[in-house]
N, C-alpha and C positions, 0 to 999 in steps of 0.2 A: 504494500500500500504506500510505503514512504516513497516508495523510484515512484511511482504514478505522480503524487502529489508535487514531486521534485521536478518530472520531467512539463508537466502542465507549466509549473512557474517559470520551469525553467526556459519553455519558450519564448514564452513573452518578455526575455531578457539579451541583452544584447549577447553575442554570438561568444567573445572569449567570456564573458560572468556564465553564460549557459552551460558552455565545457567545463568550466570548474564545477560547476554545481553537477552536471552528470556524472562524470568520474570518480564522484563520491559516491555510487553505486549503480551497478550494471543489470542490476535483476531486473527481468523481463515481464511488465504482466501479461497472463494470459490471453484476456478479452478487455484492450484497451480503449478506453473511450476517446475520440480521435476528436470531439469539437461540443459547445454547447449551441444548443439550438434553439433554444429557447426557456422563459419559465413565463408564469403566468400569474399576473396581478386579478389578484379580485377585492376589485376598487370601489370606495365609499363616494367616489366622483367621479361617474368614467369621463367624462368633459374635461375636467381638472387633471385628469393623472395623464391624458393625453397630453394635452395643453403642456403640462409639466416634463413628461419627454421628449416632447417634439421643439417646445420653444425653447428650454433649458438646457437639454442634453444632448440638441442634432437631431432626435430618429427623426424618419420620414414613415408617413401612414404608407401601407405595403397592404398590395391585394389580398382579401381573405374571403374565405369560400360562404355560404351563405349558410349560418349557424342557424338554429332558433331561435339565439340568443343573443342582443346587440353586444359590440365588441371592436377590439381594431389588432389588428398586427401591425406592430412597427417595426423600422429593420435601420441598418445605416448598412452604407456601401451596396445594398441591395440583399444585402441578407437579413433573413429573421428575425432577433432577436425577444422581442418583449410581446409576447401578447396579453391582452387585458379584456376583462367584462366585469359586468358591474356585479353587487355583491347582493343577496338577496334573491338570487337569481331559483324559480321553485323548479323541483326534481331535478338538480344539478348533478345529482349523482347517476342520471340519464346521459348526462352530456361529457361525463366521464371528467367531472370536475373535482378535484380529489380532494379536497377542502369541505367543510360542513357551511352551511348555507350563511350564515353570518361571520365566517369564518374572520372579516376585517376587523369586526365587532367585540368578537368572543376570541381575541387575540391568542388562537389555535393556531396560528401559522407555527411552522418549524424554521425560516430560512431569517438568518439575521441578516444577511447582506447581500448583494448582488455585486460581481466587481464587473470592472470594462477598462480595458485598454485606452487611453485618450492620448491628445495630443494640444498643444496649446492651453496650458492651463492658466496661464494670466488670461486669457479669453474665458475661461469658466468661472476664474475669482470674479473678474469686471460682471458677469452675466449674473451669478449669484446675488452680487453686491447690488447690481439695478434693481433686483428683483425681491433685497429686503429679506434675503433667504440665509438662513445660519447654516456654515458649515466647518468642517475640519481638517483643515490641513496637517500632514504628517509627514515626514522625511527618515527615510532610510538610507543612509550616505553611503554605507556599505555597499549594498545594490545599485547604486545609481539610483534609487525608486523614490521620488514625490507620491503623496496620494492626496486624493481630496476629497470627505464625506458629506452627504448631502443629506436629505430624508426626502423621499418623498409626497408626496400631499398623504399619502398613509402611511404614512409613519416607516417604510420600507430604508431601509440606509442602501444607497449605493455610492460604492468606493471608486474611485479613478484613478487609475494608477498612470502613471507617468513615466515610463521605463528611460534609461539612459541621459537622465539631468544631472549633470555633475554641480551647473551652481542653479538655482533658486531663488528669486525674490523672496523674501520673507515676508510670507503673508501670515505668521503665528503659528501656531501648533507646535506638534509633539515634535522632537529628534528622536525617537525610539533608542538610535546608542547613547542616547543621555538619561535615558528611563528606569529608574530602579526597578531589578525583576520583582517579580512577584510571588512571593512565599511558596518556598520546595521547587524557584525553577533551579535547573544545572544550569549553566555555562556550557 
């Protein structure tokens, strides 16, 4: 499970930080998962939580087949990524919605964060900033890795990682190598 989790990160990292991080192990998983395709918000606003990916975070609304049930797929670059319908939605376990019907409500969800590969993050502080929106900046200087957290209009955090920034405007937040662990970590 570690080489899976290592080889995932490790793509989205520049090419000599990736070989380091591989050659710290070689096992092979069996049946590897090769890309994320999607997850699925079940939203208290589908208006809003659109609105809030599309004008905040890029997606573009991306063609979707004719559900029962209103909804959008958004995607960048022309793929996939986020699909959403609203919450409330009756016989959802019909539509093979794997969540309990209030699930926004009855804060059942299991997933704390969503991440996404970005680019241009002085373009995401400025667009947050416009918009009056609180979020969290964090740097990882070992990795090269900026990130920046957000919520979404329901409360979902998604992360944006920023691969290969060596320097950073300091827009606040965390240094992680500056962070005291947290009781019983190793080094």
């Amino acid at each position: 499970m570690r080489s899976v989790v290592l080889r995932v990160f490790a793509s989205m990292l520049s090419s000599s930080t990736a070989k380091h991080i591989l050659t710290a192990t070689r096992e092979e998983a069996p049946m590897p998962v090769t890309e994320l395709n999607h997850y699925f918000v079940r939203a208290n606003d589908l208006e809003k939580t659109k609105d809030f990916y599309c004008d905040v975070l890029g997606f573009q609304v991306m063609p979707r087949p004719t559900f029962p049930f209103p909804g959008y797929w958004l995607g960048v670059n022309g793929k996939i990524q986020v699909h959403m319908g609203p919450d409330g939605i009756d016989n959802a376990d019909m539509y093979y919605l794997g969540t309990p019907k209030n699930a926004s409500t009855d804060h059942a969800g299991v997933v704390d964060h969503i991440a996404f590969v970005a680019t241009e993050p002085g373009a995401f502080v400025r667009r947050f900033r416009e918009r009056g929106l609180e979020y969290q900046p964090r740097s990882l200087p070992e990795f090269d890795l900026y990130q920046i957290f957000v919520k979404d209009p329901n409360g979902l955090t998604i992360e944006l990682n920023f691969f290969g920034l060596k320097d950073v405007t300091d827009w606040g937040g965390e240094d992680y190598s500056k962070m005291p662990q947290a009781a019983g970590m190793r080094g």
